[in-house]
C-alpha positions in Angstrom: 128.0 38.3 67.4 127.3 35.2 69.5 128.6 36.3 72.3 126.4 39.6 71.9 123.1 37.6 71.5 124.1 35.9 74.4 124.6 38.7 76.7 121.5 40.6 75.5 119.4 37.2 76.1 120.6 37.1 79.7 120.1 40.4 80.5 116.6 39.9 79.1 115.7 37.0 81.7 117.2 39.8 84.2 114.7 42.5 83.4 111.8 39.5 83.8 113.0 38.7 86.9 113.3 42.5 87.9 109.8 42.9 86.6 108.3 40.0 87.9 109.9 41.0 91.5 108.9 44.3 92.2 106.1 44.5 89.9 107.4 48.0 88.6 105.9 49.2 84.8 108.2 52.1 83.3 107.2 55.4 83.4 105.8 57.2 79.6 108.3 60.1 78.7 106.5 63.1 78.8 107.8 64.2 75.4 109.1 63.0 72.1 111.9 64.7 70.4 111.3 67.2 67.7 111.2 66.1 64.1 114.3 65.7 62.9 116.0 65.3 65.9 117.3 61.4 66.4 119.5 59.6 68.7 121.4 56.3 68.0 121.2 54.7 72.0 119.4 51.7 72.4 118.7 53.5 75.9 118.3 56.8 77.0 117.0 59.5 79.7 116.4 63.1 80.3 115.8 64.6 83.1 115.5 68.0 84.2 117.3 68.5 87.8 115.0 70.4 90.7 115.9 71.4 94.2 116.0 67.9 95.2 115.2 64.5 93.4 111.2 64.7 94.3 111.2 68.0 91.9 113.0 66.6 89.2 111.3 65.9 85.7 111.5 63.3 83.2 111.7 64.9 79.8 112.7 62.1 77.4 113.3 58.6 77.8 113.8 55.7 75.4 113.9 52.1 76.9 114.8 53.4 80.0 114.2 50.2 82.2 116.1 48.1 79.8 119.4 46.5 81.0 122.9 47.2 79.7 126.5 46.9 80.1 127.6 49.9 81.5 131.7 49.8 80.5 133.6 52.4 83.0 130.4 54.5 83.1 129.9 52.3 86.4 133.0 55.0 88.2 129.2 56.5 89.3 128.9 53.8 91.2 132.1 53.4 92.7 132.6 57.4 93.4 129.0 57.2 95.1 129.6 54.4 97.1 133.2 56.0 98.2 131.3 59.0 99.3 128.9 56.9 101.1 131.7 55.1 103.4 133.5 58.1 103.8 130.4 59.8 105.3 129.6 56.5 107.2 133.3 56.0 108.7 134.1 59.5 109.0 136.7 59.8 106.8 139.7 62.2 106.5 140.2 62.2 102.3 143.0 64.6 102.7 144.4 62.4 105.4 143.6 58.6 104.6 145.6 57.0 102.5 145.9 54.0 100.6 149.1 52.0 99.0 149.5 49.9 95.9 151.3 46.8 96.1 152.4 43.9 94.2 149.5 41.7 95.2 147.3 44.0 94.2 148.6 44.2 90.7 148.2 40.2 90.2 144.7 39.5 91.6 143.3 42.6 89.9 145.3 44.8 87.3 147.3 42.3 85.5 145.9 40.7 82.3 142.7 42.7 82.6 143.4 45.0 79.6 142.3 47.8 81.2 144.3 51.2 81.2 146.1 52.0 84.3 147.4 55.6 86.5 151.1 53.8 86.1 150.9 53.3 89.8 154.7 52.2 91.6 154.5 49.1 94.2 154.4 50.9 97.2 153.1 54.8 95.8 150.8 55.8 98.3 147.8 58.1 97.2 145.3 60.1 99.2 141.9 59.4 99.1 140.8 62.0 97.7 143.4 61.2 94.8 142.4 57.7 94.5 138.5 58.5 94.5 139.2 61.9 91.8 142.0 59.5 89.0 139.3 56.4 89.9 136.5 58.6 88.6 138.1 60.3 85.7 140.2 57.5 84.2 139.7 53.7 83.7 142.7 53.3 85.6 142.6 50.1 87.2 145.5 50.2 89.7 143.8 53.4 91.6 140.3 52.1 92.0 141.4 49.0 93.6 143.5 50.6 95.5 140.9 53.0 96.8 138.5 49.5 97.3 141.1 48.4 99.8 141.2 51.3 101.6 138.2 51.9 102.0 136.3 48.4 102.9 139.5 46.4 103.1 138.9 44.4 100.0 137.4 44.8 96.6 134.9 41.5 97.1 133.9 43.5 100.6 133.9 46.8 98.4 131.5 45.2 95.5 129.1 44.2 97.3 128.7 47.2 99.2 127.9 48.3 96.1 125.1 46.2 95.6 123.9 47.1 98.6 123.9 50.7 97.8 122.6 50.1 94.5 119.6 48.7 96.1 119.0 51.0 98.9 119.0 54.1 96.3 116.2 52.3 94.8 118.2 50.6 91.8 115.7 47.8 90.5 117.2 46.3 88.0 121.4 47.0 88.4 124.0 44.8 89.5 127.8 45.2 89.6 130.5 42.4 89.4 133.7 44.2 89.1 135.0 47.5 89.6 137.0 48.5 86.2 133.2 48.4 84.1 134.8 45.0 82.1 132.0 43.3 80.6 130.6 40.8 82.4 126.9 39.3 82.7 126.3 39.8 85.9 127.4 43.1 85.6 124.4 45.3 84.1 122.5 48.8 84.9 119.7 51.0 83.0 119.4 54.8 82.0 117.0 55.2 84.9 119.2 53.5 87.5 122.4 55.5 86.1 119.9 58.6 86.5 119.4 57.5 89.9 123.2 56.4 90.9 124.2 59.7 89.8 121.5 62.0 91.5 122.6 60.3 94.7 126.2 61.3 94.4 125.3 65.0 93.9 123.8 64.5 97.9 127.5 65.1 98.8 129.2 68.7 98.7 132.3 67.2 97.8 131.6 65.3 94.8 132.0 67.9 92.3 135.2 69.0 93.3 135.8 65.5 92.4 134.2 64.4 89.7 134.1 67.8 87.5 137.4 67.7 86.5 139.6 67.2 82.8 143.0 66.6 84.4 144.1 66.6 87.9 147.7 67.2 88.8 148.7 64.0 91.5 151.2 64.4 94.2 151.8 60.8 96.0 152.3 60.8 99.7 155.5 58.5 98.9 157.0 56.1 96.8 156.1 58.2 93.5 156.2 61.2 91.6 153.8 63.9 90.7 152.0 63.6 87.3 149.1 65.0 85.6 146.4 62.8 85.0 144.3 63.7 81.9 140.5 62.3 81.1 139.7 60.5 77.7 136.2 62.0 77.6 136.3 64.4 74.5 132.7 66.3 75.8 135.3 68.3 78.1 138.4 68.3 76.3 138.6 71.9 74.6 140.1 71.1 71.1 137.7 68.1 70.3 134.8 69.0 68.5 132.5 67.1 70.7 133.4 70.0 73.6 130.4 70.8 75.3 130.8 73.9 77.4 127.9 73.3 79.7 128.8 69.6 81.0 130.0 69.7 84.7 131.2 66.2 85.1 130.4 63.0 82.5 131.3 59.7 82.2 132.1 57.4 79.2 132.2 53.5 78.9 132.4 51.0 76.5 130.9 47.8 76.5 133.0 44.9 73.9 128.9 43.5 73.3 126.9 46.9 73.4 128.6 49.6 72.4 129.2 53.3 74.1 127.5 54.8 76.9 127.4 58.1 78.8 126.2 59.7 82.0 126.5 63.5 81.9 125.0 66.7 83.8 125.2 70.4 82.5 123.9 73.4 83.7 123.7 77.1 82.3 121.6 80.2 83.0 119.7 78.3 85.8 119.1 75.1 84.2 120.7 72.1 85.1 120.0 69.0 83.1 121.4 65.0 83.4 121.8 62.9 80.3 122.4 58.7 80.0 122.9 57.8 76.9 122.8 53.7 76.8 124.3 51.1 73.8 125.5 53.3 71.2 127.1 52.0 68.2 130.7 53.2 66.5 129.9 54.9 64.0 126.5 55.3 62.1 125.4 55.2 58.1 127.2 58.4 57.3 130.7 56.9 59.0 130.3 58.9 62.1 131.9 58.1 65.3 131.6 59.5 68.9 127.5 58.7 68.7 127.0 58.7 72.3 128.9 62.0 72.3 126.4 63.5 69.6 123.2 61.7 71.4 124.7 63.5 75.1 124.9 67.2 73.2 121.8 67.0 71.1 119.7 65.8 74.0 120.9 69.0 76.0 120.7 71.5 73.6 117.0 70.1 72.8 116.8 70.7 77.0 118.1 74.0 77.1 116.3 75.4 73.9 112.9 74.2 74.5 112.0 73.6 77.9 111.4 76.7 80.8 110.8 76.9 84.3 107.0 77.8 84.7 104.2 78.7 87.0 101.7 75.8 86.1 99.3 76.7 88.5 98.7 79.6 90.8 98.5 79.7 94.4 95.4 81.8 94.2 93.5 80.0 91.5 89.9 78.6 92.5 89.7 74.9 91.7 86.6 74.0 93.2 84.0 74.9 95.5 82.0 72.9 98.3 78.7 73.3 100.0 78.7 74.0 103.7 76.3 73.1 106.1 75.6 75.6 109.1 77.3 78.9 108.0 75.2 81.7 108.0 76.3 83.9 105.9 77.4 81.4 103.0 76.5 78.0 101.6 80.1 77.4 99.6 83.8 77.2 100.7 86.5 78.2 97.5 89.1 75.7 97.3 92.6 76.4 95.9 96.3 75.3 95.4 97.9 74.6 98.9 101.1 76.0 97.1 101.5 77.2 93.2 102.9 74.6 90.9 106.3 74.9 88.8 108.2 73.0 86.9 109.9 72.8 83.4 107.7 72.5 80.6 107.9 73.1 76.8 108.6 76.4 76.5 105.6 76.6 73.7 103.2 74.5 76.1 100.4 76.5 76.2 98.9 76.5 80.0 95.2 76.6 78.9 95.5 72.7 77.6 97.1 71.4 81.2 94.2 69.4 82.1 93.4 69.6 86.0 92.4 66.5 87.3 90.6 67.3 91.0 89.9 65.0 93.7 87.4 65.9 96.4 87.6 64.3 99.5 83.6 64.6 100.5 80.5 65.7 98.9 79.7 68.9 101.3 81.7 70.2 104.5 80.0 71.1 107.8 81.4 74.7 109.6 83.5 75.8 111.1 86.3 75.4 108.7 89.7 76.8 109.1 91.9 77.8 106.0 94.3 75.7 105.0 92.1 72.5 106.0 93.2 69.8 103.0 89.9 69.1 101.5 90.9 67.9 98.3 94.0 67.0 95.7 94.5 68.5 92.0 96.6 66.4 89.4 98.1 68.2 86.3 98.2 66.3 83.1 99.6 67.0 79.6 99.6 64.9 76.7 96.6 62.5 77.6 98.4 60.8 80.5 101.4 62.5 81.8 101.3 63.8 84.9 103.4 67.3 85.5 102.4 68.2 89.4 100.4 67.0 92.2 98.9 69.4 95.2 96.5 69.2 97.8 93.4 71.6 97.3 93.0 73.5 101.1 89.6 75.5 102.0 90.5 79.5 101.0 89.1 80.8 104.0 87.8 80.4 107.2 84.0 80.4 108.2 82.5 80.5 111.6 79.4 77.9 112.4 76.3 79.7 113.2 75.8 78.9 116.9 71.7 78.7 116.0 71.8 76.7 112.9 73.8 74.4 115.0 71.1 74.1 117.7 68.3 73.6 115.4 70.7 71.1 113.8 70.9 69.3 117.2 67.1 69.4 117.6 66.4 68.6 114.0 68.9 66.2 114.0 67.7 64.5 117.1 63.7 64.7 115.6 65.1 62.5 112.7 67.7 60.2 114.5 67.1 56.3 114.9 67.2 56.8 118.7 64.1 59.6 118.4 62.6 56.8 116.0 62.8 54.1 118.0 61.8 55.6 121.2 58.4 56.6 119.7 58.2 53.3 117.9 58.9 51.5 121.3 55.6 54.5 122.7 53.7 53.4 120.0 54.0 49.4 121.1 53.5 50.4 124.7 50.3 52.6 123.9 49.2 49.7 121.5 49.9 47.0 124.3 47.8 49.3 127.0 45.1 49.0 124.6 44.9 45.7 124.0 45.4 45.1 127.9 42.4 47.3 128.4 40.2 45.6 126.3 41.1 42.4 127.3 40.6 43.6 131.0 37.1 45.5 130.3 36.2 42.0 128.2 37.0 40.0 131.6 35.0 42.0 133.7 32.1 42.0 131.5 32.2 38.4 131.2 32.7 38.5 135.2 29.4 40.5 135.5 27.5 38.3 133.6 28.4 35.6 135.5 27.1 36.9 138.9 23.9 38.0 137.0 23.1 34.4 135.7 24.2 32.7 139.2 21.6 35.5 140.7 
């Protein structure tokens, strides 16, 4: 219990820092889950998968900035970073291989605790073995096997994954070792998981990798072939936590926090990620496998409830400008610059989407092309959470009327400072002239007078 308030203080000061470093605020989830639907993790997400991560949605989240021990759901990290180097180096996976030796058994496996692939001194694997068995089982002997081959050492190899971490925009996650053993400097959040995960499905390979229950391994030499089998009971077929739809998931367990669990499914079109953060062994009712339960009831509330919708048309008039020197109309239409979809409750009805637009100027002068950005439109649901962003473009084109421009030019030059100024600068020479002239005629009055009186 110490030990666990200890660890959950430290992490603490970790977020503050985080926070006070980037300045970053959490997102709001755009939804809560329906009544009587409850999750044990002290930490969750939801997110709804798009094209790409800019189309992605959040649908759910619970503490999703706050820091945990990850247990052997950091594999994400290390399969993304081995895809990373392999890109980077230009790696044969089929062809590299790496060997496992007696040194690497004493400054790594030995003593840890941690479950192993029963890896021979001198078994060589390929790395597309090593980075598959790494993913799929806590074995200790095959990650660092596939560290060394891949950076040259697993310090080299851990801080690349820092690095990583970082550069995929992981704010507040950093790793220490690469079997998920708890340590405190060793700590991730849903969001970052979310993110970690959504970066490895950049590389075609990966699922071939990662979405697998058992994998039958051949060693290059020194070995013998064996069938490695995962301990994660969402895609074993006889345990009652099976969850058809899951395409690759992975499990930890933390000795301070508990279970966690990063999963993605996808069916009929839908494909939906899932970290589940800090769940207890069993709850009230003596239940075990909760981050199991919290994984499947978050994606069946996904995949029951939420569609893929046209939120706003293409063709829809959002607002309207005046225009200045069009003959035939004072008012250009503006609309979407493309329609909006995304997943939404499947009961959200579209006439309560509140549409939050942004004009760039009071009144536009012609000619206007179509298609010229005049404008943005926000969608919002539930007081404050936005569901789409687009730029409002004019809906048509319109020609300036050559004589409204002229008499704009004269007009315009009637009432400009320069037109202004020169007649004020006329009026002070006219009013000088004056006063010159009767100061001259004064003179030469006073002049005449003068030769009349010396007369």
């Amino acid at each position: 219990m110490v030990k666990k308030r200890i660890f959950a203080f430290l992490t603490c000061v970790a977020v503050l820092t985080g926070l006070l470093a980037v300045g970053a605020a959490p997102a709001h989830a755009a939804y809560m889950l329906p009544e009587g639907t409850s999750i044990h993790a002290d930490a969750a997400i939801l997110v709804s998968l798009g094209g790409n991560a800019a189309n992605d949605v959040v649908l759910y989240e619970k503490e999703a900035d706050e820091v945990h021990a990850p247990g052997s759901m950091m594999r994400y990290m290390v399969l993304a970073y081995a895809l990373h180097q392999v890109e980077q180096k230009g790696l044969d996976i089929d062809a590299t291989t790496g060997t496992y030796t007696k040194e690497l058994f004493n400054s790594y496996v030995a003593g840890t605790g941690v479950i192993t692939a029963n890896m021979a001194y001198g078994e060589t694997w390929t790395l597309r073995d090593l980075m598959t068995v790494s993913f799929m089982q806590s074995a200790s002997d095959a990650v660092t096997v596939l560290a060394v081959t891949i950076d040259g050492s697993v310090a080299a190899y851990i801080d690349g994954m820092n690095n990583l971490a970082t550069e995929i925009g992981c704010t507040f996650s950093h790793f220490a070792n690469l079997t998920g053993i708890d340590s405190l400097s060793q700590y991730t959040t849903a969001r970052d998981m979310y993110r970690i995960v959504r970066y490895c499905q950049r590389f075609s390979v990966f699922e071939d990798l990662a979405a697998k229950y058992q994998v039958e391994v051949a060693p290059v030499s020194g070995g013998t072939k064996r069938t490695i089998v995962s301990g994660n009971s969402l895609l074993q077929a006889s345990s009652i936590h099976r969850y058809t739809p899951i395409v690759h998931s992975r499990t930890g367990l933390s000795e301070h926090e508990g279970r966690t669990c990063a999963s993605v499914a996808r069916d009929s079109g839908y494909e939906y990620l899932t970290v589940v953060m800090g769940c207890p062994e069993e709850n009230q009712n003596g239940e075990t496998g909760l981050h199991y339960r919290d994984t499947k009831a978050l994606f069946k509330w996904a995949f029951n409830q939420f569609e893929y919708k046209t939120v706003l048309a293409k063709s829809e008039i959002l607002a309207s400008l005046p225009v200045d020197l069009a003959w035939d109309t004072d008012h250009i239409n503006l609309v979407p610059a493309s329609e909006i979809a995304t997943v939404v409750d499947s009961k959200l009805d579209l006439a309560q989407i509140i549409r939050k637009v942004t004009l760039n100027t009071d009144r536009v002068a012609a000619p206007i092309e179509k298609g010229t950005v005049l404008g943005s439109v926000e969608l919002i649901i539930n007081v404050d959470q936005s569901i789409g962003r687009v730029d409002l473009v004019a809906g048509e084109s319109i020609s300036r009327s050559w004589l409204l421009y002229a008499w704009s030019q004269v007009s315009g030059f009637f009432t400009s400072v320069w037109f202004w100024g020169g007649v004020g600068i006329l009026l002070l020479l006219i009013i000088g002239y004056g006063v010159l002239n009767v100061v001259h005629n004064r003179r030469r009055r006073h002049q005449r007078l003068q030769r009349v009186k010396r007369q």
